[in-house]
N, C-alpha and C positions, 0 to 999 in steps of 0.2 A: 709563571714567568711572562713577561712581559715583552712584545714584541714594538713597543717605542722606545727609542730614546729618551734622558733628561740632558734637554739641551744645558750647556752653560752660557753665558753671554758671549763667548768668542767664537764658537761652535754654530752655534744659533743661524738659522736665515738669517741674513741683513733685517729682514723689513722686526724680525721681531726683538732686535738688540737691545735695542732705545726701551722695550717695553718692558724686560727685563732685568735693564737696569734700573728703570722704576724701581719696580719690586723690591731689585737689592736694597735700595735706598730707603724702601719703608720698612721693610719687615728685616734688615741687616743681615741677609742669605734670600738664596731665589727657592721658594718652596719646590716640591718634586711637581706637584701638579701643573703650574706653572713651565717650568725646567719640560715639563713636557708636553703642553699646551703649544710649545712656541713651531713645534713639529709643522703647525699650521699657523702661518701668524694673525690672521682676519682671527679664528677661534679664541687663540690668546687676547687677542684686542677687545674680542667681543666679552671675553671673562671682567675682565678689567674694566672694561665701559662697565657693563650692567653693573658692577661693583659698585664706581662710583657715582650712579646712578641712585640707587640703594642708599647709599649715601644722602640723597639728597628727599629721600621720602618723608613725610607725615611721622612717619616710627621715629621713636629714639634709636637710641646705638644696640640698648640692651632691647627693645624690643624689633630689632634687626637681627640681633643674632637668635634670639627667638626662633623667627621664621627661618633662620635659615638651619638650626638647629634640629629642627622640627621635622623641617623640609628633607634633611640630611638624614638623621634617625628612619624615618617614612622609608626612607627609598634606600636601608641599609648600607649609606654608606659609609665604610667605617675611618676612610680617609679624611670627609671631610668632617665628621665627626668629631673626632679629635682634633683635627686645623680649628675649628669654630670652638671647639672647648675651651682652648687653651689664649685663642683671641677675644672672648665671655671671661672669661675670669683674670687675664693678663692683661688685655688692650682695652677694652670696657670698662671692663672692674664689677660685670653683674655679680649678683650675691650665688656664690657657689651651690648653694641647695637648688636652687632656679635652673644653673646650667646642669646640675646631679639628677635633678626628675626628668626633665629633657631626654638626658642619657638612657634610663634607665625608662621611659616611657609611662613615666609615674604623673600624678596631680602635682600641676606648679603649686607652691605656697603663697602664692601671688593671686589671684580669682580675674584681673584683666589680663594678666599676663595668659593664666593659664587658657581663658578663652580664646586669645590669641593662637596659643599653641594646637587647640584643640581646630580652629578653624582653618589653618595653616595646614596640620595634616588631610582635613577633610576635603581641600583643593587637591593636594597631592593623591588619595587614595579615589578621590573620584572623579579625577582627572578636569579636575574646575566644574563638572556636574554637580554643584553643592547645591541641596537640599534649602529650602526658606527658612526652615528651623537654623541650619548652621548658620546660616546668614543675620537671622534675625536674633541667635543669640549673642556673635560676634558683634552686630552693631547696639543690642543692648548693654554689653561690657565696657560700652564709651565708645568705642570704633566709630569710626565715618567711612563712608563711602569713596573716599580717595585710600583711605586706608583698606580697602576689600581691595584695590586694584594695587599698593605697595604689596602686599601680601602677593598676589602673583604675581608680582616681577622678583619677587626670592624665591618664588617656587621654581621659576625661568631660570635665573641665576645658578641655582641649586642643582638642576634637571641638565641642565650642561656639564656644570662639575659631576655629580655623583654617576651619570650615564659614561662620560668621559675616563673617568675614575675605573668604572665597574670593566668598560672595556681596555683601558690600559692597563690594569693590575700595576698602579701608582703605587709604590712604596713611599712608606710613609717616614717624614723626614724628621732626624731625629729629635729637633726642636720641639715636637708633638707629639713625641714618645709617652709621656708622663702623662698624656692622655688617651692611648691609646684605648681600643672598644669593640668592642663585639655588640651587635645585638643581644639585648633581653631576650632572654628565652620566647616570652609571647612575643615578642618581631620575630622570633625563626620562623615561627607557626602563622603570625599573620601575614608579617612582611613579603612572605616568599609568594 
């Protein structure tokens, strides 16, 4: 049980109103995580900056949600898991099999994507202590160097929501139902 609130936009602080009707305006409902982000409005602000920050990287859309999927998966969480699933195969349009190994922590069908994906967790699990191998097999799959630095600002992005997430026990909003996720068995065993 969850000891935050999910603000609505009348409820809401003043300062985080405005940023919440954002939201409504793009995604046509205010997500939970969001709805309870606003608790603090700089947090809220800061979600949504880095977002459309992210937005403006070297990555595509689909190798945005990549990392952020990646990012989410790594650090178990099963909130934003499903919000990124359903924004990968609904708002993207990536190819479902891409967004399904993701989920299930499998090899992408893709060999840049999937280097992506592998280097993306390896910022996550070793806390951006990544190894020259990782580095140097991510920048041989095409990557550049502006691209090793978009990749952790989704890890940042991601490490806000999924920490936020983990400590709020955000329920998940029914829009993102039909994605809903559990870790893979090896994430209960590695993830923890």
């Amino acid at each position: 049980m969850s000891q935050f609130n999910i603000h609505s936009i009348a409820q809401a602080p003043v300062a985080a109103r405005s940023l919440l009707e954002g939201a409504q305006q793009k995604f046509g409902f205010i997500p939970n995580l969001l709805g309870s982000f606003a608790e603090s409005p700089a947090t809220l602000q800061a979600y949504l900056e880095l977002g459309a920050l992210m937005g403006k990287t070297a990555l595509t859309p689909v190798e945005q949600q990549v990392v952020l999927l990646a990012a989410s998966a790594e650090n178990h969480c099963t909130y934003c898991v499903a919000a990124h699933s359903v924004i990968a195969k609904q708002m993207v349009k990536a190819d479902a099999a891409i967004v399904d190994a993701l989920r299930e922590l499998q090899p992408l069908p893709d060999r840049k994507l999937e280097a992506l994906a592998v280097f993306t967790r390896a910022v996550v699990k070793q806390r951006g202590h990544v190894d020259g191998k990782a580095l140097d097999d991510f920048i041989g799959a095409g990557y550049n160097r502006a691209q090793v630095l978009d990749v952790v600002l989704g890890v940042t992005m991601k490490t806000l929501s999924n920490y936020a997430n983990h400590i709020m026990h955000t329920p998940l909003d029914v829009q993102f139902q039909a994605q809903a996720w559990d870790a893979p068995s090896q994430c209960n065993k590695q993830c923890a």
